[in-house]
N, C-alpha and C positions, 0 to 999 in steps of 0.2 A: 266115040268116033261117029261121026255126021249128028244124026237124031239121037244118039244113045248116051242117055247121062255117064259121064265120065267121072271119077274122082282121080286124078294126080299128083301122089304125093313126093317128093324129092326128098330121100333122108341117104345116107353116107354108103356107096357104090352101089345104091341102088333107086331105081327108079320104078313103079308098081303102078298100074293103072287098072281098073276094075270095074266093071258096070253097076250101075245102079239095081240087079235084081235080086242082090244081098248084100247083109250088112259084112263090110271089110274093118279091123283094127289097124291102126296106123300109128308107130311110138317112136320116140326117139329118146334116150337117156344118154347121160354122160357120167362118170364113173369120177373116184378121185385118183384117178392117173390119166386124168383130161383123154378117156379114151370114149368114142361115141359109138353109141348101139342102134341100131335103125331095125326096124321090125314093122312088116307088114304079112296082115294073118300070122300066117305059121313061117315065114321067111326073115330071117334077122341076116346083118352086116356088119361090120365093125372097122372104123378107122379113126387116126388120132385124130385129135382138133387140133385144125391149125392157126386157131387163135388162143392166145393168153387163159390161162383159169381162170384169171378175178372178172371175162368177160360171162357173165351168165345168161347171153339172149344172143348177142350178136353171132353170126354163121355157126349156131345151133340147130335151128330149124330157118331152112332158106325158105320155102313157100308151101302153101296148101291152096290148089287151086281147084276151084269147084266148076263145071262145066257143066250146066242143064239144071232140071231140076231132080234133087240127092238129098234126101234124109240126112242131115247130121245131129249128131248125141253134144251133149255138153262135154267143152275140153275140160281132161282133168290134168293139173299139173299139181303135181308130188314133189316133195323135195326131198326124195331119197333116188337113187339111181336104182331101177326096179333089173329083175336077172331076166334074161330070156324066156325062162318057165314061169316068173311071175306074171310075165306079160301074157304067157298063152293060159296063164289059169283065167286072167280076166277076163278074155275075150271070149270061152266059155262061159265062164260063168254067168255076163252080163249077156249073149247071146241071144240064150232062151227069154230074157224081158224084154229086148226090144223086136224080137221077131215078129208081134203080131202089129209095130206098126209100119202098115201099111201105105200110109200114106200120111199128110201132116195132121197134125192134131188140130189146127185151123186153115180154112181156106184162104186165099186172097182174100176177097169179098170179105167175110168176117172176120180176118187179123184190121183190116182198114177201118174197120166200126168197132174196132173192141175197144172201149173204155178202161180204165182202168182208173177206181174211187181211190181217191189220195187224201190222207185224214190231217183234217186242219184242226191247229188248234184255237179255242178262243183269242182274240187280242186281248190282252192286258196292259200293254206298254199304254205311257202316256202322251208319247210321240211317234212319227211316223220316219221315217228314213228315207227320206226323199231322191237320194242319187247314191250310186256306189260310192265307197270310200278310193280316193284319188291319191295315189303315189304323187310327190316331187321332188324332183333333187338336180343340184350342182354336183356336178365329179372333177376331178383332176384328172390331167393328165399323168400316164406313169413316165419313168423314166429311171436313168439309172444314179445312184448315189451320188452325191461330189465328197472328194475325199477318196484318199486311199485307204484309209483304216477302214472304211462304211464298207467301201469293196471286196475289201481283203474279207473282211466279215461274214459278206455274202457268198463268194463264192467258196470259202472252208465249210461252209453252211450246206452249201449246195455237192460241195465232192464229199462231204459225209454222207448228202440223202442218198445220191447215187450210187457208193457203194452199201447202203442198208437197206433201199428201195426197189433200186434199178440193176438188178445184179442178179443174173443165173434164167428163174426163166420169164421175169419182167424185164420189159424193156421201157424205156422213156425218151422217145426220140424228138418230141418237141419240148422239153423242160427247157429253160435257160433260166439265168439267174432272175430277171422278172419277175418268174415265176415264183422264185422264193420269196422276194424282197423286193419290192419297189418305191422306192420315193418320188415324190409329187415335182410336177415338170410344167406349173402352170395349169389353169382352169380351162378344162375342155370342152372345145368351142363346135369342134364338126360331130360327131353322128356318133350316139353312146347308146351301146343295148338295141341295135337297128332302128333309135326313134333320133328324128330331127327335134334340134333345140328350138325352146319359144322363148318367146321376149315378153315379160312384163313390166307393167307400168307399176307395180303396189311400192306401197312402204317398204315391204319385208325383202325386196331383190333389187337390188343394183340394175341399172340400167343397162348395162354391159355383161348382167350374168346370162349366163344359158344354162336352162333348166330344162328337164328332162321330165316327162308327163306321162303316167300310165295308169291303168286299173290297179289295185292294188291283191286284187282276184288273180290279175298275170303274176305279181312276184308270188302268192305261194300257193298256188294251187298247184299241185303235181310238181315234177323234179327239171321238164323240160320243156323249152318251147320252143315254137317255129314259129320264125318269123321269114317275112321275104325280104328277100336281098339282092344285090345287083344280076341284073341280065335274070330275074325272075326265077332263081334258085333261092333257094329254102335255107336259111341259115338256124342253125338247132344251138339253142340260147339253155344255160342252167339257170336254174330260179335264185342261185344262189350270189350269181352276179348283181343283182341289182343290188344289192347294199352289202357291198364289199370297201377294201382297204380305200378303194379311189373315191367315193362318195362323201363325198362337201359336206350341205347339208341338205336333209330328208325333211318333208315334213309332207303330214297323213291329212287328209282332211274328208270332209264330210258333212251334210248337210241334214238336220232335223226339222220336224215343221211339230206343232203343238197345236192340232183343230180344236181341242175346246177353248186356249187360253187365246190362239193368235198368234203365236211366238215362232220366229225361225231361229233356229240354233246352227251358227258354225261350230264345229268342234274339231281342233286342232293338236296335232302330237308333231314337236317339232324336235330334231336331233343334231346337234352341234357337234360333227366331228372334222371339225379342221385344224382343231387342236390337239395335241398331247391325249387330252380326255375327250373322252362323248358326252355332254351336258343333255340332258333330255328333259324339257319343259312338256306343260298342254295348254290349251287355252278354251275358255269355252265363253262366246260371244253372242249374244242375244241380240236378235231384230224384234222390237215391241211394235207393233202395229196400233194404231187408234182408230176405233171400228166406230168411235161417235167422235166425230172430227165439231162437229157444231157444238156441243156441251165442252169440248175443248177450246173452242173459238171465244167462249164468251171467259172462260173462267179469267185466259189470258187477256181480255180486254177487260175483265175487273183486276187483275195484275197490272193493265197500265193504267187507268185510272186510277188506282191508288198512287202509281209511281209522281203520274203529273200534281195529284196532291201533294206530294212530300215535295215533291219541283217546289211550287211556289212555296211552302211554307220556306224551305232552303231560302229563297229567296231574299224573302223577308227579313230572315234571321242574317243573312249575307247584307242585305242594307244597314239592319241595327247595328252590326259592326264596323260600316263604314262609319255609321255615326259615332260611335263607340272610341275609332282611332281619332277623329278630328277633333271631338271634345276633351280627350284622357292627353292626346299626345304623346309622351314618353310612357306613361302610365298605360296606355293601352298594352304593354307588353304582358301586361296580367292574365290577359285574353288568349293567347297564343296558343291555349289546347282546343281553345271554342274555333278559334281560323282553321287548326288543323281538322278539327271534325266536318265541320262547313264541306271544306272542298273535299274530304272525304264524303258525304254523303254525296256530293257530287258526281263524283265516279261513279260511287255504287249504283245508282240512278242512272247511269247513264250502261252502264253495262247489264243490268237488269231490260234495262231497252233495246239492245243487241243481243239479251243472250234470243228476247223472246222474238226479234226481228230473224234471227237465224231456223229458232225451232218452230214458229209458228204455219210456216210453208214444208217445213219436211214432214212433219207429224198430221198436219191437213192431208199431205198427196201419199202418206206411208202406206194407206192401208192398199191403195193401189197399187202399189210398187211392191208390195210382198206379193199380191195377189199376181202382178207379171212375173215375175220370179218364179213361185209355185207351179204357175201355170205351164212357162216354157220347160222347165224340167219333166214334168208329169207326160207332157205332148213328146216327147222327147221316143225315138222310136227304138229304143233299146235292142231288142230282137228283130231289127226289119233285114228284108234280104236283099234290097234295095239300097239300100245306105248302106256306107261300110263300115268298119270298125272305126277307122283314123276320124271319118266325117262326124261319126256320131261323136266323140269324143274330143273331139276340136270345138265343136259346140256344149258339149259339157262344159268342159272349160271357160269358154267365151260365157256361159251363162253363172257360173261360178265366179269371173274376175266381176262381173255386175253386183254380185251379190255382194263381194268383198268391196269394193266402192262405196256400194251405199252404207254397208257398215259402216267402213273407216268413216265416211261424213258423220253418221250418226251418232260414233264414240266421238270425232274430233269437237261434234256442240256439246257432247256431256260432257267431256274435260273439261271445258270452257265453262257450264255449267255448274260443275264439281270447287271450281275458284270461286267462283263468283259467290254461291253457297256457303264454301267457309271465308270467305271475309265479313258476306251480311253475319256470321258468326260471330268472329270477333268485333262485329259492329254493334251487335245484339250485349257482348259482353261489356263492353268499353260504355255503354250506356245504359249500368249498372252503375258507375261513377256518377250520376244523379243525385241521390242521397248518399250520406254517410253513411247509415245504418246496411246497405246493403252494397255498400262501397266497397266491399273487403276483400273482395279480388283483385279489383283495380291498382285499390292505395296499396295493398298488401305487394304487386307486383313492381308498384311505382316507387315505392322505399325501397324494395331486396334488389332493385336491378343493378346496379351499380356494387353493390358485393356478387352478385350475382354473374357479373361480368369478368370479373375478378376471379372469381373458383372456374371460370369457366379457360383461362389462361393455364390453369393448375391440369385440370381434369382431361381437355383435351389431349396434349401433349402425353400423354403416362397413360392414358387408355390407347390410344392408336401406336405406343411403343411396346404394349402388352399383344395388342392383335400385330403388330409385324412380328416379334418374337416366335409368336404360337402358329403362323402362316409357313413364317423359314423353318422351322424345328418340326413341325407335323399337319406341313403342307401334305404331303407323299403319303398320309397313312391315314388321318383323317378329313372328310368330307367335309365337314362343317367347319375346318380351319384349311380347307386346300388353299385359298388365297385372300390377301387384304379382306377383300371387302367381303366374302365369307366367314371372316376372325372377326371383326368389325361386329356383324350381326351378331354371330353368334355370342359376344359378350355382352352385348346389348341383351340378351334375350336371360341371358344369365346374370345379368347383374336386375332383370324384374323379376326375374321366378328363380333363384338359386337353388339349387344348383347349375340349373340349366341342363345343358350337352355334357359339362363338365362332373365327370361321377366323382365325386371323392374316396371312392375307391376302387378307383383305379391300380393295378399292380406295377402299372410304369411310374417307378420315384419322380423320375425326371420331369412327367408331367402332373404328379401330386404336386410337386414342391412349384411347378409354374403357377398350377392352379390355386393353389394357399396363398401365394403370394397376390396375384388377383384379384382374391376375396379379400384378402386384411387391406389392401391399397385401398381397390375400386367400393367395396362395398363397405365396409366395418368405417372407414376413416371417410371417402368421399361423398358416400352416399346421405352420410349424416352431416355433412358438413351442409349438406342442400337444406335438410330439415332442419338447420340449426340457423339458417340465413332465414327460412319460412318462418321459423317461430318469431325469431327476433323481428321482423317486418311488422308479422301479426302482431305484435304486443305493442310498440310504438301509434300502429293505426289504433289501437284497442285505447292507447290515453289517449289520442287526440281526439278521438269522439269525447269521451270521459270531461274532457277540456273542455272541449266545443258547449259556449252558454245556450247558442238558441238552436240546441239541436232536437229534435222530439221523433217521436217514430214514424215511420213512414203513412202509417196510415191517417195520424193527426196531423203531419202537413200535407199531407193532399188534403182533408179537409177545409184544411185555411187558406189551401189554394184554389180548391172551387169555391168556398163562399166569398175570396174576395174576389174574383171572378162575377160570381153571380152577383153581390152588393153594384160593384163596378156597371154590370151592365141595368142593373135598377135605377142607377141614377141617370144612366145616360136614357133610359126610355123614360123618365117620370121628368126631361127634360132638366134634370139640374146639373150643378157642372160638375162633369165626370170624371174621376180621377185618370192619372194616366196608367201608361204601362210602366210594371213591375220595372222592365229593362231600362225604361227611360231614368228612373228615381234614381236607380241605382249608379248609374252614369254621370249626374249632374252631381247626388252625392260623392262621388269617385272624383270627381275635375273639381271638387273645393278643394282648395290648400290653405292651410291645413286640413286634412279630410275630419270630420267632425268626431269625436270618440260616440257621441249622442246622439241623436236626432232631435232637431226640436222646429217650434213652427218656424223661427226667422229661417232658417237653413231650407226651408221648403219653400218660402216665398223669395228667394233670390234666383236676380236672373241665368238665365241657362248659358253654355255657349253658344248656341246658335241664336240667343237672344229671345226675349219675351220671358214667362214664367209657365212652369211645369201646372201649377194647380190656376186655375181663371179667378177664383176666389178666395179669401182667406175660410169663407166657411169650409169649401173644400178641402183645404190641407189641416185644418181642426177633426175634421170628421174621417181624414183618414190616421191620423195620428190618433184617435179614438179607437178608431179598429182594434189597431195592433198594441192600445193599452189594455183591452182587453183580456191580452194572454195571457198567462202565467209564465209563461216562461220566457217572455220577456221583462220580466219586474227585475228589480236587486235583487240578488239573493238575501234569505232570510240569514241574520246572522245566530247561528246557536251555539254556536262553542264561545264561551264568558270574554274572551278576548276580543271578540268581535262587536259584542251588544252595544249596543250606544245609551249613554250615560242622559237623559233627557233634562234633569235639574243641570244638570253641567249646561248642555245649550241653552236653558233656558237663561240661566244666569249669566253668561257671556252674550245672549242677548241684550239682557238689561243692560250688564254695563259699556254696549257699544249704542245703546239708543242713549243711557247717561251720557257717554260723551257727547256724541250727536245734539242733544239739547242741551251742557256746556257750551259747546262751540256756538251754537245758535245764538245765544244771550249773549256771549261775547263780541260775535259779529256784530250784532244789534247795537249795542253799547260803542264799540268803535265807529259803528254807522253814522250814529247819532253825534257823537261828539265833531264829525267833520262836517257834518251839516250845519254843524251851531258856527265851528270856525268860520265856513263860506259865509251863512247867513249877517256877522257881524262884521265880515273883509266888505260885504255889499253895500253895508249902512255905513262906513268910512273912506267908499269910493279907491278901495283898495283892489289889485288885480289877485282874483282868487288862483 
């Protein structure tokens, strides 16, 4: 009272007030006959509680007010109900130890300067954590069942809890059926958990959703919180609300940064409960940075110099088959995989020039653009007393939706990238069709496709009625067959590592005898029927090599391709007349009809379609006809099996007797020659008309 420190404590029909020039005991317990004990010093009171048992705090102790400056000891709370006499042994006991203090154990002045060393541990990690992890979610609104069975459900639900819960000396005055059970009433658009909904622009949210944005620190730290609420009251929120039955979908997110490498890492935990089941995905999303944007600059500018090379050679190759259709005609149809490649490399060319016109500006300006990102978050005033909670995290947000922008650009060039990648792929493959000898992909896939197409009318069908079967029947019990496209995979997955998911000992018959049947279909009978289309393919290409007369290995016709390359350009520099190109030969030989079985010189000096002649000189078409007499493997074959040998007394004697006839006929000509000249010559000296 006025100057004099006061302690006042309120415990049950009693109230005790005491100066500060000794220490006083202050207790309150409650017993299990919800009866409460109030004790001050040596003065106890006793009356019931007139709240509920299961309440363990509330109008237990209503207040402890300190007035002035009052020594107090550490509260101790016990969770047994102590007796009156235990209470006064304490208060003795503990007595005599606090009696000599006198005064506090620190002053003002040095409680304000006291430090206290807090032990850090080394960093290890090899990233950083750049911003708290961030709550999101869609909720539903509730509402009540449609349907009288769903009703009737709930509320026989609800008059059982009441009489096992709510019965004798619990009460439950604001239960309603709600409370038990509630089904979704439409996606909730005004004000969930005291926060206002925000609108994003991303891929991952509808335009019209409302999502809901908090720490992720507020859903579980502690049991309760307070937030503010209309007219500047306090509304007291459970932690357990936030991801309850009405919660759409959730997703966790967070932000890493990687100082030695450069790298920001999104990392994402997202939960799908708007269905039946909760699906729970993560994803984890890299931003690469390029810290030498110049050594990046030039690489991609030998990346398009090379492309403008393959341009014109394309080009080229795109003329020689214009010439190709106008000289062959109908015949040019032989051509039809060279056209298809043509305007394929086309493309590919042309999107290698897009992919790098898209990345070549993101990846120049990236390393800045991580560096604004890291920056604004770090600046970021986390603890300020100045800014508020909602401000500061309104701008987390806004600086997090940037960061998910530049990503999505970043993955949406590498998808783009990702295509482009595997078509030069199979472009890389498809131009292994070059030589036979390493053809055996191509030809191999270009004989089996058409069986291939075939098994694939078979297999389809019986695989996707295996995965419906096992989706309907053990949808409800297993995971990896919950639906279609789950079954789907999962056979997939099992028909390249068998067993798979699928244990074969399994105690469920029902799904052994699925499973057997599966494996004897899909794998024993179908899977062989693929290697049985492979082989057979393989082995057809394998004679047609076999067959093929002027075929040699790859590394002996590339020789014969650079040196007649090199011969070729010896004559054109030593000025004599230069043979043409390989494509052109082949062309004018291709537009003779009959196409020649042979090669020989008259067939090289005839004129071309577009008129004139392929070689300027006959020396020329001699000396490349010499070339390619030189190989071996363009000669006849030698014949060695006796049936083949050729008989040489035999030619030589059906020589003679076709040069005997030859000179018969000659004498005989000569001889009827003769005899009409002597006729003429004797019709002239008798003035006769010869």
């Amino acid at each position: 009272v006025g100057d004099t420190p006061v302690v006042v404590a309120e415990s049950p029909d009693t109230v005790q007030s005491t100066s500060g020039s000794e220490w006083t005991l202050f207790a309150v317990t409650r017993d299990a006959s919800n009866m409460l004990t109030g004790v001050v010093n040596g003065v106890s009171a006793q009356e019931p509680n007139a709240g509920p048992i299961v309440d363990c705090l509330q109008s237990f102790v209503s207040a402890i007010a300190i007035h002035g400056d009052v020594l107090v000891s550490p509260i101790r709370i016990s969770t047994r109900a102590l007796t009156p006499g235990e209470l006064q042994y304490l208060l003795y006991a503990n007595r005599g130890l606090v009696a000599f203090r006198s005064e506090p154990a620190l002053t003002d002045s040095a409680r304000l300067n006291y430090e206290v060393d807090r032990t850090v541990e080394l960093f290890t990690q090899r990233t950083l954590q750049l911003s708290p992890p961030i709550i999101m979610q869609t909720a539903r609104k509730v509402g009540i069942c449609d349907g009288s069975f769903e009703t009737s459900v709930v509320d026989r639900f609800m008059e059982a809890g009441m009489k096992e819960r709510c019965a004798g000396l619990y009460t439950c005055p604001e239960l309603s059926t709600q409370d038990i059970y509630s089904c979704s009433a439409g996606q909730q658009k005004g004000d969930h958990l005291s926060l206002s909904p925000v609108q994003f622009v991303e891929d991952e949210w509808d335009e019209d959703d409302a999502v809901f944005v908090d720490y992720l620190a507020t859903a579980v730290s502690g049991n309760l919180l307070g937030r503010s609420g209309a007219n500047g009251t306090v509304q007291v929120l459970s932690n357990y609300e936030f991801v309850d039955g009405a919660s759409d979908v959730i997703r966790l997110k967070t932000l890493f940064h990687s100082v030695q490498y450069g790298v920001t890492t999104g990392v994402e935990v997202k939960a799908q409960a708007s269905g039946p089941k909760v699906d729970v995905s993560y994803s984890v999303r890299h931003f690469i940075a390029i810290h030498d944007p110049d050594t990046y600059t030039v690489i991609q500018a030998l990346a398009i110099i090379n492309v403008v090379f393959m341009f014109l050679d394309n080009v080229v190759l795109l003329r020689h088959l214009f010439f190709e259709y106008r000289a062959l005609g109908r015949k040019a149809t032989f051509f039809t995989d060279r056209w298809f490649l043509c305007f394929l490399d086309f493309a590919l060319m042309i999107s290698v020039l897009v992919l790098i016109a898209l990345q070549l500006p993101s990846k120049r300006n990236s390393f800045e653009d991580q560096r604004k990102i890291v920056d604004s978050l770090l600046d970021l005033e986390w603890g300020s007393q100045t800014l508020g909670l909602d401000e500061t995290k309104a701008a987390y947000v806004q600086k997090l939706q940037e960061f998910e922008t530049m990503l999505s650009d970043a993955e949406m060039v590498d998808r783009f990238a990702l295509w482009v990648l595997l078509a030069l792929l199979c472009r890389i493959l498809m131009s292994t069709g070059a030589h036979p000898r390493i053809a055996l992909l191509t030809s191999t896939i270009r004989k089996g496709f058409e069986d291939f197409c075939h098994f694939l009318l078979i297999f389809i069908p019986c695989f996707a009625a295996f995965a419906a079967v096992a989706a309907w029947r053990y949808g409800g019990s297993r995971s990896d067959l919950q639906n279609l496209g789950e079954a789907l995979a999962s056979q997939f997955d099992a028909l390249l590592g068998p067993p798979g998911n699928f244990d074969s000992a399994s105690n469920n018959s029902e799904f052994l005898a699925y499973s057997s049947m599966f494996f004897a279909f899909m794998f024993f009978l179908m899977i062989n029927f693929v290697l049985a289309i492979i082989v057979d393919s393989y082995e057809k290409v394998r004679e047609a090599i076999e067959v093929c007369q002027v075929e040699q290995s790859i590394v002996e016709d590339i020789y014969v391709m650079l040196t007649y390359r090199a011969r070729r350009f010896i004559r054109w520099s030593s000025r004599q007349s230069a043979w043409p190109p390989l494509g052109d030969i082949v062309v004018h030989l291709s537009s003779l009809d009959p196409m020649p079985p042979k090669v020989s010189y008259a067939h090289l000096m005839r004129p071309t379609a577009r008129g004139g002649r392929l070689f300027k000189t006959p020396a020329a078409a001699k000396s490349w006809i010499d070339f390619y007499d030189t190989m071996p493997f363009l000669w006849p074959e030698s014949a060695e099996n006796e049936e083949h040998q050729v008989d040489y007394e035999e030619i030589q004697h059906r020589v003679g007797q076709a040069m005997e006839a030859t000179t018969i006929g000659i004498r005989g000509f000569e001889q009827r020659l003769n005899m009409r000249l002597n006729n003429l010559e004797a019709a002239l000296k008798t003035g006769k008309k010869a």
